[in-house]
Backbone of each chain as ProteinMPNN parsed JSONL, in Angstrom:
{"seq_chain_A": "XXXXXXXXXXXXXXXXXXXXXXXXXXXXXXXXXXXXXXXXXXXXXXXXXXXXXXXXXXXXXXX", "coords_chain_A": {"N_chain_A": [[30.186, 15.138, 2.75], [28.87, 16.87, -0.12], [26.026, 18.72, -1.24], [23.052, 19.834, -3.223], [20.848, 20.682, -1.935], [19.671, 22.816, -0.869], [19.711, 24.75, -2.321], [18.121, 23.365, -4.311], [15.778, 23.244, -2.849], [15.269, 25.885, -2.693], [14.656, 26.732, -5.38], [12.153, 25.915, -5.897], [10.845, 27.528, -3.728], [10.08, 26.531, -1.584], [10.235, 26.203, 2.299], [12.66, 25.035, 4.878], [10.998, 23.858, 6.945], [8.671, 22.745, 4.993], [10.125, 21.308, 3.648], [10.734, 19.301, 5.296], [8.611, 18.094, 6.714], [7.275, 17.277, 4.216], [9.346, 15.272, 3.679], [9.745, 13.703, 6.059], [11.23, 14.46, 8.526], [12.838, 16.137, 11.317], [12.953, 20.023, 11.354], [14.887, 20.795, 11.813], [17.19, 18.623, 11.142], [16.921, 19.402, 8.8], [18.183, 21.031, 7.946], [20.638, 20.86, 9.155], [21.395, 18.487, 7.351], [21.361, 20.865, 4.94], [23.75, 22.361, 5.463], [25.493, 20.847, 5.303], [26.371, 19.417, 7.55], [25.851, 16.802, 8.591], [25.108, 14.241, 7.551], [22.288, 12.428, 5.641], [20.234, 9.685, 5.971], [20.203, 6.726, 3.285], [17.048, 5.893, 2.842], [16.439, 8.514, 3.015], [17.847, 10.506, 1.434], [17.005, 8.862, -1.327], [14.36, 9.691, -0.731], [14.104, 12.616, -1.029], [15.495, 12.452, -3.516], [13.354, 11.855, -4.955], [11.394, 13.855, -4.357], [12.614, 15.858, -5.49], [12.779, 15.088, -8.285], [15.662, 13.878, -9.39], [18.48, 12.386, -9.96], [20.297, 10.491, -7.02], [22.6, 10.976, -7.236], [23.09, 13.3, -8.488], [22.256, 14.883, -7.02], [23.226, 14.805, -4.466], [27.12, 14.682, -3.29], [30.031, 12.763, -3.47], [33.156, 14.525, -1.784]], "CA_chain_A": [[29.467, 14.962, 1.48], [28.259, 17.962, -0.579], [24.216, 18.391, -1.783], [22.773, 20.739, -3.919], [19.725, 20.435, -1.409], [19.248, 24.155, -0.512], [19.805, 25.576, -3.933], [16.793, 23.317, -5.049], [14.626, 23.891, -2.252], [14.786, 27.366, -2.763], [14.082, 26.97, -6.983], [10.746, 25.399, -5.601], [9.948, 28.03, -3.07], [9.936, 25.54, -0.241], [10.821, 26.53, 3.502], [12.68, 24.419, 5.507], [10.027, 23.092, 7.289], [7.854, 22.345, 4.33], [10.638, 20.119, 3.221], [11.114, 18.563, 6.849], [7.123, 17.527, 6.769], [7.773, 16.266, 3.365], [10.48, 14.233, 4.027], [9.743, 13.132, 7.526], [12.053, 14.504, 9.406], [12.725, 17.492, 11.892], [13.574, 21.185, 10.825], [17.007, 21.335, 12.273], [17.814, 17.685, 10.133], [16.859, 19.736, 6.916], [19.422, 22.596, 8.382], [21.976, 20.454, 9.286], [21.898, 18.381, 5.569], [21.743, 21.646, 4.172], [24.714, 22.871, 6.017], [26.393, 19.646, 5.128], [27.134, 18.858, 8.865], [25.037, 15.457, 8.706], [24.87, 12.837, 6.095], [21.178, 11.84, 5.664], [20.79, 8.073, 5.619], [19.808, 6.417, 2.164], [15.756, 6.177, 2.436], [16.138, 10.082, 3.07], [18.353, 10.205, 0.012], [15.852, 8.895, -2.394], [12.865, 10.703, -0.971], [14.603, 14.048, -1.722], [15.544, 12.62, -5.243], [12.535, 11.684, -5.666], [11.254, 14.69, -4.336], [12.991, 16.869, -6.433], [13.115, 14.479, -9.653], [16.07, 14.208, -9.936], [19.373, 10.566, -9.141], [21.265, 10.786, -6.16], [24.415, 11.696, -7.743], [22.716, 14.737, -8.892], [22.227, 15.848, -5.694], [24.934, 14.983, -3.408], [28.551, 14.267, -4.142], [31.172, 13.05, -2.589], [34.218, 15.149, -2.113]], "C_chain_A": [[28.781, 16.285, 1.098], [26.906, 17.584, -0.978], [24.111, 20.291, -2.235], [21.126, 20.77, -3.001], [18.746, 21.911, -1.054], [18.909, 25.034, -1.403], [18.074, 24.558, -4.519], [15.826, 23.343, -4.209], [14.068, 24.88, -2.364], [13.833, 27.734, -4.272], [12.419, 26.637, -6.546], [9.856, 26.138, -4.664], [9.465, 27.238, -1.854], [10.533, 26.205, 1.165], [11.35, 24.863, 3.658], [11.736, 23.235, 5.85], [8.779, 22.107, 6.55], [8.806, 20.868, 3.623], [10.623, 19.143, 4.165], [9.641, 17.446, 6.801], [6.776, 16.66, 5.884], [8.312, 14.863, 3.49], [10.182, 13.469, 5.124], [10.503, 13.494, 8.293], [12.178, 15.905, 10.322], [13.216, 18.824, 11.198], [15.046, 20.83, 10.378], [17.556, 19.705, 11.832], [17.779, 18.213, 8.938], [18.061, 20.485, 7.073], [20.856, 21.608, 8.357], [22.6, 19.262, 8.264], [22.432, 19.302, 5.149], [23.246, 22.041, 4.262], [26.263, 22.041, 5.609], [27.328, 19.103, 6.728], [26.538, 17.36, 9.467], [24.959, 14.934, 7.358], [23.442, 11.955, 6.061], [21.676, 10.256, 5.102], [19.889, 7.864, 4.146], [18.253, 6.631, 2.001], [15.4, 8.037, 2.504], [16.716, 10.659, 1.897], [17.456, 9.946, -0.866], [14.792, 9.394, -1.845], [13.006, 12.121, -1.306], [15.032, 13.795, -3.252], [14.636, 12.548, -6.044], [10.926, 12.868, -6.103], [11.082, 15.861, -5.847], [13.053, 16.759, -7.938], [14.542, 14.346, -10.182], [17.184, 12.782, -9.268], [19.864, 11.293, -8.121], [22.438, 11.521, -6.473], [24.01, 13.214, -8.178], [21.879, 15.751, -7.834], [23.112, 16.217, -4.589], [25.77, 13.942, -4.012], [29.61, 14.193, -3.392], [32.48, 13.549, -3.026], [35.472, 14.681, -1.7]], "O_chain_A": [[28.111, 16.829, 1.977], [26.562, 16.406, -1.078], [24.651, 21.338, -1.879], [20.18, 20.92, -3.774], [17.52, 22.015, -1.003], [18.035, 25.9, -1.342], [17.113, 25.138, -5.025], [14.737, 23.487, -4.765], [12.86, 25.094, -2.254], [12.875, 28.492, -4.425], [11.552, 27.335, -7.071], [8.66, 25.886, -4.519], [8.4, 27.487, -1.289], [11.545, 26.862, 0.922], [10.925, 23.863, 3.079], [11.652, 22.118, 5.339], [8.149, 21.182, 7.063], [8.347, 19.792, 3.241], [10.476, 17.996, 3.743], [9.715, 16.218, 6.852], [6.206, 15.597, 6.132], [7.81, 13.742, 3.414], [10.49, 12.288, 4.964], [10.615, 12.62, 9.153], [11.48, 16.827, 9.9], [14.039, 18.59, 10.313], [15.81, 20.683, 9.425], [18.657, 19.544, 12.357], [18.427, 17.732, 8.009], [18.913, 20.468, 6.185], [21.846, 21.725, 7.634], [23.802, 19.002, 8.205], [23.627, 19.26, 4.857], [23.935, 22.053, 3.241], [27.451, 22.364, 5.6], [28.451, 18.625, 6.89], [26.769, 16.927, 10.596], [24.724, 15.478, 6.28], [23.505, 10.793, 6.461], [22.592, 9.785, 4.428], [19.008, 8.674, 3.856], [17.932, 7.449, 1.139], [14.381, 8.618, 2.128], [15.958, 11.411, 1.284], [16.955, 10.969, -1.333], [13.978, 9.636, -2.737], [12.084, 12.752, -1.825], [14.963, 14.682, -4.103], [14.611, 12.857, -7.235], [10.084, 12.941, -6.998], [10.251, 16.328, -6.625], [13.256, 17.68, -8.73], [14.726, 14.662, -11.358], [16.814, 12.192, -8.253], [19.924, 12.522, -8.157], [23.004, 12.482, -5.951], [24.809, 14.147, -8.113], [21.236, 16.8, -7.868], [23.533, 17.241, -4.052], [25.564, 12.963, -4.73], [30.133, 15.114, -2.764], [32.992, 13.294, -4.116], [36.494, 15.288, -2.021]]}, "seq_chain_B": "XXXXXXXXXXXXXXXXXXXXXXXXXXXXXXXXXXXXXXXXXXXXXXXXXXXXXXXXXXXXXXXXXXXXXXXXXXXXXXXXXXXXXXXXXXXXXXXXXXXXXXXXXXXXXXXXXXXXXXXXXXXXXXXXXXXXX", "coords_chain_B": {"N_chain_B": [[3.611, 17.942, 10.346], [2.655, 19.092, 12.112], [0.997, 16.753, 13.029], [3.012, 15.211, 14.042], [4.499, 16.744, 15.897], [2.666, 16.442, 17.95], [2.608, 14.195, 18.359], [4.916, 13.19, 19.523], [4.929, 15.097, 21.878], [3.104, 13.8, 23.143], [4.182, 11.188, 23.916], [6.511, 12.011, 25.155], [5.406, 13.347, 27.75], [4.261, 10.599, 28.786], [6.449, 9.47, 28.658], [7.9, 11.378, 31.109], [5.169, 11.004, 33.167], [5.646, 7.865, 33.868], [8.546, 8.104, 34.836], [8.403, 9.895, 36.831], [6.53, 8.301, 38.478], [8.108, 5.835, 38.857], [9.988, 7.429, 39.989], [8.971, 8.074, 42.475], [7.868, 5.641, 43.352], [10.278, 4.842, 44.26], [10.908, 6.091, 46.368], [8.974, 5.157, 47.849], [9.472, 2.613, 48.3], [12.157, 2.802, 49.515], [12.083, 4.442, 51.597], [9.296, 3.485, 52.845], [9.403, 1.285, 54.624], [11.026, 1.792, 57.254], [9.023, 4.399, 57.98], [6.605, 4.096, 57.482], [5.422, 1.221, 56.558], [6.54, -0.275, 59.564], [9.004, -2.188, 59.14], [7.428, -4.249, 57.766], [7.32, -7.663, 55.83], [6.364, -8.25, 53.685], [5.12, -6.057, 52.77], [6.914, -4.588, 52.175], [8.859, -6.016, 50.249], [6.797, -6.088, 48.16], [6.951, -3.436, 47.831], [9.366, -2.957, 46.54], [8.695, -4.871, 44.373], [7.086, -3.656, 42.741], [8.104, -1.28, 42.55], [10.3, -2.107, 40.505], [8.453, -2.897, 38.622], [7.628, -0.718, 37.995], [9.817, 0.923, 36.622], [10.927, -0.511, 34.54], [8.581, -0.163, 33.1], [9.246, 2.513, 32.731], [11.525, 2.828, 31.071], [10.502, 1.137, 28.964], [8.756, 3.642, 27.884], [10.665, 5.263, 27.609], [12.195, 3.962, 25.459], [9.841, 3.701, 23.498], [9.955, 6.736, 23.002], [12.005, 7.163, 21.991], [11.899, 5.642, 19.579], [10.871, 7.582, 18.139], [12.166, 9.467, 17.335], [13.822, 11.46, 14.857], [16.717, 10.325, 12.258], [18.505, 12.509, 13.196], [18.539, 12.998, 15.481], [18.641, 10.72, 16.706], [21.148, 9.813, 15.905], [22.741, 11.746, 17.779], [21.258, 10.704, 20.326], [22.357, 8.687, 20.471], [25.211, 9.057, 20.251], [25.412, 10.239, 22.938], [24.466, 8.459, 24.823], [26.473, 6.499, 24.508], [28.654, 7.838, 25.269], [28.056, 8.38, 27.934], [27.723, 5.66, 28.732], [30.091, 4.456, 28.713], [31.742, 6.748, 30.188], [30.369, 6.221, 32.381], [31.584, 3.319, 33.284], [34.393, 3.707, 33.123], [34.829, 5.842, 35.351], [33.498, 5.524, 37.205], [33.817, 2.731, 37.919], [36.993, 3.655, 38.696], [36.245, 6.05, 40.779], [35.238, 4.038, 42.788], [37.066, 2.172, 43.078], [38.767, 4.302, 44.538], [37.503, 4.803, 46.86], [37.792, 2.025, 48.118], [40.44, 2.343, 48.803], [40.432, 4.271, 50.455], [40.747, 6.72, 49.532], [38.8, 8.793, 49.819], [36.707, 10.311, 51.892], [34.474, 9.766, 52.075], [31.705, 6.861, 51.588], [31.613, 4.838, 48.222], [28.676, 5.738, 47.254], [25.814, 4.435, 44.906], [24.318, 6.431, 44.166], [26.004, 8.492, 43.583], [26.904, 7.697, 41.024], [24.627, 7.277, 39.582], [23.62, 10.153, 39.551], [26.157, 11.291, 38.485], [25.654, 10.059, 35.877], [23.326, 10.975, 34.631], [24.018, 13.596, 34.619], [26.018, 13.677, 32.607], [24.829, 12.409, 31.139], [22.967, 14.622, 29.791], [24.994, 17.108, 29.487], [26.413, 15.704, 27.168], [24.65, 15.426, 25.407], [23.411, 17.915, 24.865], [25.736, 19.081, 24.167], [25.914, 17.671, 21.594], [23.599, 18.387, 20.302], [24.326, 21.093, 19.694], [26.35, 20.944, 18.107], [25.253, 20.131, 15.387], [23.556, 22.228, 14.823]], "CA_chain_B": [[4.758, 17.993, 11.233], [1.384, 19.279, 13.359], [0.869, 15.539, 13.915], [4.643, 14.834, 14.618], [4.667, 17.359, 17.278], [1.523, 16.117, 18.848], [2.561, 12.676, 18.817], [6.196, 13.429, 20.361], [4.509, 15.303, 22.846], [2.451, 12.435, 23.766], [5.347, 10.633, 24.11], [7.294, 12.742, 26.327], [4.331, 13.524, 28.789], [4.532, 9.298, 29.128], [7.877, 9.355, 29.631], [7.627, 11.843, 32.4], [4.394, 10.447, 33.773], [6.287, 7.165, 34.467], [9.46, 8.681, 35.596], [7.619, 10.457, 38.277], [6.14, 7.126, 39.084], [9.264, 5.156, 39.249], [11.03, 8.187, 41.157], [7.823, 8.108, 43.792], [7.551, 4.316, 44.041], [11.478, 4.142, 44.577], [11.332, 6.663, 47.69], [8.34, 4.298, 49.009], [10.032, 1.543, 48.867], [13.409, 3.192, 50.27], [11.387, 5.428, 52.783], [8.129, 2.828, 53.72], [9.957, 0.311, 55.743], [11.439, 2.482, 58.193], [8.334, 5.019, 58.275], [5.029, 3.028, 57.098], [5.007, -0.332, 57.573], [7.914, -0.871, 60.268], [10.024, -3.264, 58.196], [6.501, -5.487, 57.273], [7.873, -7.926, 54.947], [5.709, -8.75, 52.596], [4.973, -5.064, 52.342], [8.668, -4.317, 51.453], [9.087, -7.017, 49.177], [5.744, -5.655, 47.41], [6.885, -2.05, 47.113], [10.299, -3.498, 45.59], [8.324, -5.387, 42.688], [6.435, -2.326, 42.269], [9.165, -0.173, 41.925], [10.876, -2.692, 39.612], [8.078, -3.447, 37.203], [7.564, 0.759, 37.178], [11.256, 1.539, 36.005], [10.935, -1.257, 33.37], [7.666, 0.503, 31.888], [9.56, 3.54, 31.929], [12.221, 2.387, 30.348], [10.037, 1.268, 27.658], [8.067, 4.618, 27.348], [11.686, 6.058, 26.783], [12.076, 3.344, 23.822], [8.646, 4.315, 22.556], [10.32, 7.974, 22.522], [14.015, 6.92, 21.12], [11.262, 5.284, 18.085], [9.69, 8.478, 17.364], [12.908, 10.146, 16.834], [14.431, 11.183, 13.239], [18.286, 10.367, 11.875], [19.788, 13.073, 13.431], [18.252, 12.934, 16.794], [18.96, 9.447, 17.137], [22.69, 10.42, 16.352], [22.844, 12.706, 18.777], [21.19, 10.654, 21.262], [23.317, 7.443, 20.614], [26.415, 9.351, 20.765], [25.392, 10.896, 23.951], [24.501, 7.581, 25.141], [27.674, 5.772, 24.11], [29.702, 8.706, 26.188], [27.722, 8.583, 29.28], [28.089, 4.416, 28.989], [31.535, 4.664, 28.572], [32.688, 7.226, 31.167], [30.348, 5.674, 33.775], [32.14, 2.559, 33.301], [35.411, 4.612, 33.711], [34.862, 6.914, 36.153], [32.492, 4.598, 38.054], [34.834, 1.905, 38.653], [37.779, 4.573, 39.396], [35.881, 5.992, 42.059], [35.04, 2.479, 43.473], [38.64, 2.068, 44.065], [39.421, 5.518, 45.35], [36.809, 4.476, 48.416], [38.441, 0.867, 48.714], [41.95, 2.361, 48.697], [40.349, 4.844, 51.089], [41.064, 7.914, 49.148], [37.987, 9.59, 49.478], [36.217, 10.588, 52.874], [32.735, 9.039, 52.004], [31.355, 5.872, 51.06], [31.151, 5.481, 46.863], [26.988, 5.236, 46.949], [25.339, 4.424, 43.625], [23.803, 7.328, 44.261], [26.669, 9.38, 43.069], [26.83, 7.366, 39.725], [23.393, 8.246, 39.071], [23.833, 11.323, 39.032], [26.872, 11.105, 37.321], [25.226, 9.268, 34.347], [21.861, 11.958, 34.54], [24.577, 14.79, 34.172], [27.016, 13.473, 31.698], [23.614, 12.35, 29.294], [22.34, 16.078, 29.886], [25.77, 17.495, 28.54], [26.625, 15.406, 26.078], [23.051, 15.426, 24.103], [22.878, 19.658, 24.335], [26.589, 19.344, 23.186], [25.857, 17.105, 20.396], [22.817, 18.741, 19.421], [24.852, 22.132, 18.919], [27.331, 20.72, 16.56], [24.659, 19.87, 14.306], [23.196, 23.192, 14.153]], "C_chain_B": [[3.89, 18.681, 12.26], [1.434, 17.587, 14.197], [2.295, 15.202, 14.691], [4.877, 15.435, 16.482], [4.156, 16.634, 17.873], [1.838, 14.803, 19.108], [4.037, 12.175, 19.757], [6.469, 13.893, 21.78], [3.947, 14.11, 23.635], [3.164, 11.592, 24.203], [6.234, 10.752, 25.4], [6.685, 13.093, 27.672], [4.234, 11.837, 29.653], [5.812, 9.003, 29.781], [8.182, 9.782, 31.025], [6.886, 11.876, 33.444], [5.397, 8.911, 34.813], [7.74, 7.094, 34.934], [9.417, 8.859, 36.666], [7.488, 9.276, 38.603], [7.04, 6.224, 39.853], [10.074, 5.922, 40.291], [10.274, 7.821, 42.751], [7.654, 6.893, 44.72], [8.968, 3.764, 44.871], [11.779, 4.944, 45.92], [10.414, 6.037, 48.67], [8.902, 3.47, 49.132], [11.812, 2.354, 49.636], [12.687, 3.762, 52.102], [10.34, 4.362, 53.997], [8.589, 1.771, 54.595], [10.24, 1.111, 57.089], [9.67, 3.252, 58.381], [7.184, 4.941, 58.456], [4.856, 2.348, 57.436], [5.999, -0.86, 59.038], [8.376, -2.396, 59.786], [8.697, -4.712, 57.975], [7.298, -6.27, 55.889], [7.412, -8.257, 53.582], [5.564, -7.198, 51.631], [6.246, -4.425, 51.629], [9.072, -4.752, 50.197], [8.305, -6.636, 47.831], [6.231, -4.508, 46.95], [8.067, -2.523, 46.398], [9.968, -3.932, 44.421], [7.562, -4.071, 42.102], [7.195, -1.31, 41.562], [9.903, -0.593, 40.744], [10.089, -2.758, 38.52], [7.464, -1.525, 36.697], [8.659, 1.218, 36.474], [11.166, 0.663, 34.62], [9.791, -0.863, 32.196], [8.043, 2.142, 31.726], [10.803, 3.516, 30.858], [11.577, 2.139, 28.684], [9.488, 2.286, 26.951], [9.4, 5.063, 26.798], [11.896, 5.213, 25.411], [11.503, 3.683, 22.672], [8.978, 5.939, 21.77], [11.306, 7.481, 21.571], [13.129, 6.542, 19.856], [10.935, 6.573, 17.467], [10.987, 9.405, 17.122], [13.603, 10.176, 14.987], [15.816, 10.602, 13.576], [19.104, 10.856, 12.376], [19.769, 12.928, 14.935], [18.509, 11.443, 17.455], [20.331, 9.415, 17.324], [22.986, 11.085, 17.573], [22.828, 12.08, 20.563], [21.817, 9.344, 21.868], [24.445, 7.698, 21.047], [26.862, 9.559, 22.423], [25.424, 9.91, 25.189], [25.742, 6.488, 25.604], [28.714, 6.761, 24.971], [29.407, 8.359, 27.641], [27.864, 6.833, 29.784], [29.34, 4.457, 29.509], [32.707, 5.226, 30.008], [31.63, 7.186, 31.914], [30.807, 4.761, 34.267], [33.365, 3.099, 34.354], [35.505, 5.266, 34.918], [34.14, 6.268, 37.503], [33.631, 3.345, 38.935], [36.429, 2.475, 39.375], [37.369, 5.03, 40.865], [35.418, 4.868, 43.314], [36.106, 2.233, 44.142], [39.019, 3.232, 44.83], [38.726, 5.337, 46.751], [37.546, 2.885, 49.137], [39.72, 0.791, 49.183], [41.818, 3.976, 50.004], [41.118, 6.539, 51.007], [39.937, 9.071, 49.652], [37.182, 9.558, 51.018], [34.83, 10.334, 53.015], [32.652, 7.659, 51.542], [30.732, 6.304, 49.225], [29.789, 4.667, 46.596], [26.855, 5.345, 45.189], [24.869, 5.298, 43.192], [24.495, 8.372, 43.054], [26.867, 8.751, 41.777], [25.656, 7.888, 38.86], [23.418, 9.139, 38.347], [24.588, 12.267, 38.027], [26.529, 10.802, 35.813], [24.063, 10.083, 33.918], [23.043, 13.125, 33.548], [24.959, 14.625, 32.818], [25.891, 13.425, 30.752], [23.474, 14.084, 28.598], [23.442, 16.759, 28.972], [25.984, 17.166, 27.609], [25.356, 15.6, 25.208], [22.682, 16.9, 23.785], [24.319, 19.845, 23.359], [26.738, 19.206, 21.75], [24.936, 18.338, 19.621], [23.218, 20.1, 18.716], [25.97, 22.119, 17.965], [26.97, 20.819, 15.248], [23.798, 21.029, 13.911], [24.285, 24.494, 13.334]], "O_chain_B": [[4.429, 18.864, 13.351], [1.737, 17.284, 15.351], [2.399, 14.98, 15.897], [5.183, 14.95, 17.571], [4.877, 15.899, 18.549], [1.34, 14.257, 20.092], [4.183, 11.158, 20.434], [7.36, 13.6, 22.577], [4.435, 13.634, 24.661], [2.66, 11.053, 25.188], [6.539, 9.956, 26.288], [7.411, 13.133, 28.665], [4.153, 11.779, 30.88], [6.149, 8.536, 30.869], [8.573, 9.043, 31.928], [7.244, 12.406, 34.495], [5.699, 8.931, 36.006], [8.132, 6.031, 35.416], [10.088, 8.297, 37.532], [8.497, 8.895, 39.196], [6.922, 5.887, 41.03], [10.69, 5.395, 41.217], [10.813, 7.445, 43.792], [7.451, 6.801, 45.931], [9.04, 2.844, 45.686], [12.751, 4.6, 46.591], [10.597, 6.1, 49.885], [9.083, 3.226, 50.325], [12.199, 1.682, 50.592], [12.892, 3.433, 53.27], [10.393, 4.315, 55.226], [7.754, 1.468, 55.448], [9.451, 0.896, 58.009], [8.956, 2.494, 59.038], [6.587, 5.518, 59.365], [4.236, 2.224, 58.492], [5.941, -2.053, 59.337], [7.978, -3.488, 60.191], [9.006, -5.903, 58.024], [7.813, -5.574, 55.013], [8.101, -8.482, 52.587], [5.755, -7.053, 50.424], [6.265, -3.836, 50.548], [9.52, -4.072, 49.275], [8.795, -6.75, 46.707], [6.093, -4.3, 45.744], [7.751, -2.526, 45.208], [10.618, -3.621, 43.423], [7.643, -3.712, 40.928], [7.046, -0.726, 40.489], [10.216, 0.271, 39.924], [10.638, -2.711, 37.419], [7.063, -1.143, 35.598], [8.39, 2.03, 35.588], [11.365, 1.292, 33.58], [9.856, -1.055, 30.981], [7.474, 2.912, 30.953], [10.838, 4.274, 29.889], [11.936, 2.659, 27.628], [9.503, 2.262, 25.72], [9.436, 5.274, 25.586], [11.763, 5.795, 24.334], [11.923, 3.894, 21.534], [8.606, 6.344, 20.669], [11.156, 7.518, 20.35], [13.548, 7.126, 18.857], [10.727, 6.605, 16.254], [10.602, 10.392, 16.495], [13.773, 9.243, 14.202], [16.178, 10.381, 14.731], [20.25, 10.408, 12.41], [20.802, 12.762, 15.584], [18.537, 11.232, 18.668], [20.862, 9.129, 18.398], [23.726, 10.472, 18.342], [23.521, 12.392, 21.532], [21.871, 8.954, 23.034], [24.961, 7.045, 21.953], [27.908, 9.29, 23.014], [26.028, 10.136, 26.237], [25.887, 5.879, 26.664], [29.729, 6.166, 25.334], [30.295, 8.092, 28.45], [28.074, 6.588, 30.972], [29.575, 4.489, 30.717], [33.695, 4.737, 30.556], [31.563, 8.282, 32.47], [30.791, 4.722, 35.498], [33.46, 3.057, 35.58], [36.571, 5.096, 35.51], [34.356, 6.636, 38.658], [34.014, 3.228, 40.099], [36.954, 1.908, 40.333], [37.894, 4.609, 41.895], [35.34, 5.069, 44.526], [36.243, 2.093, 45.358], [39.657, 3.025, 45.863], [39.341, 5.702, 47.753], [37.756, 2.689, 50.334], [40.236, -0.173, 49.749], [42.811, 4.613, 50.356], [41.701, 7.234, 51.839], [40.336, 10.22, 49.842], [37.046, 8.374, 51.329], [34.145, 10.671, 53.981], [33.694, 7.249, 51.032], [30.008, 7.223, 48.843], [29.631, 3.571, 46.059], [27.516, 6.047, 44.422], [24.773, 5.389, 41.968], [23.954, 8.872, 42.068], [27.128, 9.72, 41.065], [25.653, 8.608, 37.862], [23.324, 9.245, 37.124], [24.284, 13.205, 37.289], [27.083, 11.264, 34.816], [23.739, 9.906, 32.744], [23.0, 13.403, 32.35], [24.412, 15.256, 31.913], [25.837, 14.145, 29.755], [23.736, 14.557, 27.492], [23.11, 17.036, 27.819], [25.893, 18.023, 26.73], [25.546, 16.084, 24.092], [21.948, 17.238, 22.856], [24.337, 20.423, 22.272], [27.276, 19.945, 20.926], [25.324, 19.036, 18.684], [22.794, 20.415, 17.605], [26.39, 23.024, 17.244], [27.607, 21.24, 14.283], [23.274, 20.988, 12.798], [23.774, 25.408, 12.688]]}, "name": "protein", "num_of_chains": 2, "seq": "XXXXXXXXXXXXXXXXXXXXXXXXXXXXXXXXXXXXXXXXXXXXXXXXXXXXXXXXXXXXXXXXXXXXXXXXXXXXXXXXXXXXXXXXXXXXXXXXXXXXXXXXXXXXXXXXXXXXXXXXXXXXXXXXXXXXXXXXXXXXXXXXXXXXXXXXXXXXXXXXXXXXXXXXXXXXXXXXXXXXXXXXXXXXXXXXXXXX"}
């Protein structure tokens, strides 16, 4: 599954970690979304859309 | 993710508190018959429930950990889980027969499963976790 997750962390000036603390979850789960080598599960899904403002689909996409 | 640490830590310090415990209580009861009490029975019987109801509260401290984990770490540590189930089954009951069929020049102690099932977790969960970085 693709995500635009890194590209808008960065528009916001966010580290990693600041998203991780956010979100709930460890660093190296933000890394390995970003990376697209993990598929966050759904409540992690909407707290990054909701995060960022923005639907699911307009963040990640399946390919 | 200050508290996270601190509370993961806390966690893990439990885990390894009653580890120790369970490892300690399981060499008195293996060890104290022969060396302590000379085979007292009550005393035997006693360090046995002891040792049993310590492995069962470590067991749960590890639960308490497996809760405090995220999404990916749970992946990681299910998979790792689900391997080391798997090929102790396998490998466990293989060697079982290789001692009954008198392949093998030792008796197959549980011992060596153990260890088997310590190792195999150990690899599989550093393997996993470097896929995902």
């Amino acid at each position: 599954m693709k995500n635009r997750i890194r590209e808008l962390r960065v528009e916001r000036n966010m580290t990693q970690e600041d998203l991780a603390e956010i979100i709930g979850v460890s660093r190296q789960t933000i890394n390995a979304i970003e990376k697209e080598k993990f598929d966050p599960s759904l409540p992690t899904a909407f707290k990054m859309a909701r995060l960022f403002e923005k639907t699911i689909e307009e963040i990640f996409s399946f390919d | 993710m200050e508290l996270m640490k601190i509370e993961r830590n806390k966690r893990v310090r439990k885990l390894a508190l009653w580890t120790w415990n369970w490892m300690a209580t399981m060499a008195i009861a293996t060890f104290g018959p022969k060396f302590i009490w000379d085979d007292h029975e009550f005393l035997s019987i006693f360090s046995l429930l002891v040792n049993f109801t310590t492995g069962i509260i470590m067991i749960l401290a590890n639960r308490n950990l497996f809760n405090h984990f995220d999404e990916l770490e749970r992946k990681v540590h299910l998979e790792a889980m689900a391997l080391t189930l798997g090929l102790s089954v396998v490998v466990g009951l293989s060697f079982s027969l290789l001692d009954q069929q008198n392949y093998i020049p030792f008796e197959a102690e549980i011992s060596y499963l153990v260890m088997f099932m310590g190792i195999t977790y150990l690899i599989a969960s550093v393997v996993n976790s470097n896929r995902f970085k």
